[in-house]
N, C-alpha and C positions, 0 to 999 in steps of 0.2 A: 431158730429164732421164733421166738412166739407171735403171733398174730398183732398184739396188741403194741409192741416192739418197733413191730414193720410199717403200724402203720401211724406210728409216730415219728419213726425216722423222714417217712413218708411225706408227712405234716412240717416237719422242721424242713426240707429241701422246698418245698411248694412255697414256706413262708420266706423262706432265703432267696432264692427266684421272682418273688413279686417284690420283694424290698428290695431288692438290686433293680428290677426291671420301672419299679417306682422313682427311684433315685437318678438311674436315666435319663427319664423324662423329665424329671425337673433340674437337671445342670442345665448350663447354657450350651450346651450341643443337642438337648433335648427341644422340648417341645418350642421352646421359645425361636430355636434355631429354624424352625420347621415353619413356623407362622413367618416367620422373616424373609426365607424363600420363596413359601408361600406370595406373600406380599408385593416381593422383586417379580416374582413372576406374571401376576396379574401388570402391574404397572409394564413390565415388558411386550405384555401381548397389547395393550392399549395403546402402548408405543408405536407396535405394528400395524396395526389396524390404521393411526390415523397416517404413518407411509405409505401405506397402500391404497386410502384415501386418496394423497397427496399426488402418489404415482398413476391413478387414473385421472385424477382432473389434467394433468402435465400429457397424459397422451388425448384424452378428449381435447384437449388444448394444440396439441402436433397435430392430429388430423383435421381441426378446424383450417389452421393456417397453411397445411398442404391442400386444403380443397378447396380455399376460397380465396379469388384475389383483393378482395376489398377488405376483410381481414387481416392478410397481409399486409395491404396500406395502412389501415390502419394500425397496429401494430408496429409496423417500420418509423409512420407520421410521431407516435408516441413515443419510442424508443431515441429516436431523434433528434425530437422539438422541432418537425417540421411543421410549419405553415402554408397554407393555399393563398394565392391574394387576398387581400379583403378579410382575410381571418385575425381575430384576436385573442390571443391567450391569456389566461390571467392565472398567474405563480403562488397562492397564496402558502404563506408560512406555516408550519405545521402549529398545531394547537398545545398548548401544556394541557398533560393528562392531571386529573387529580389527583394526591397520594391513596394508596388501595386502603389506607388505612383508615384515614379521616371519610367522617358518614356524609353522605349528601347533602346538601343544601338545596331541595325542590320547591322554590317560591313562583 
């Protein structure tokens, strides 16, 4: 085979290889699929982050009320609804949120 032959056959596999490898990328298994992962993946580690968060305030939280007994009263007092003589508590209703949708009204 001649030089000039080889290195067109050459040329036609290179362009057949990047047109398939092109086409890949753009189905939806391709690139799209990729960024979507992508995507789920950050939102999953954000997820973890704010557990892990969540799981040290919850042990900060154990070891306060194992080392201190006024803590624990209190605590216990709230869990409760316990009262001391002479104490008064007041219950108030919780507040309607505004809808997230509708803009503020700051007057």
């Amino acid at each position: 085979m001649s030089n000039s032959v080889r290195r067109a056959i050459l040329l036609i596999v290179f362009a057949l290889i990047g047109a398939y490898g092109l086409v890949e990328l753009r189905s939806p298994q391709g690139i799209p699929a990729l960024k979507q992962r992508w995507d789920e993946i950050r939102k999953l580690e954000e997820e973890n982050a704010s557990l892990q968060r969540e799981n040290n305030y919850r042990r900060e939280r154990i070891k306060k009320l194992e080392s201190s007994a006024s803590e624990q009263e209190l605590e216990i007092r709230k869990k409760l609804k316990l009262l001391r003589p002479g104490e008064t508590s007041f219950i108030l209703p919780p507040q309607p949120k505004p809808p997230s949708d509708a803009p503020l009204d700051l007057k």
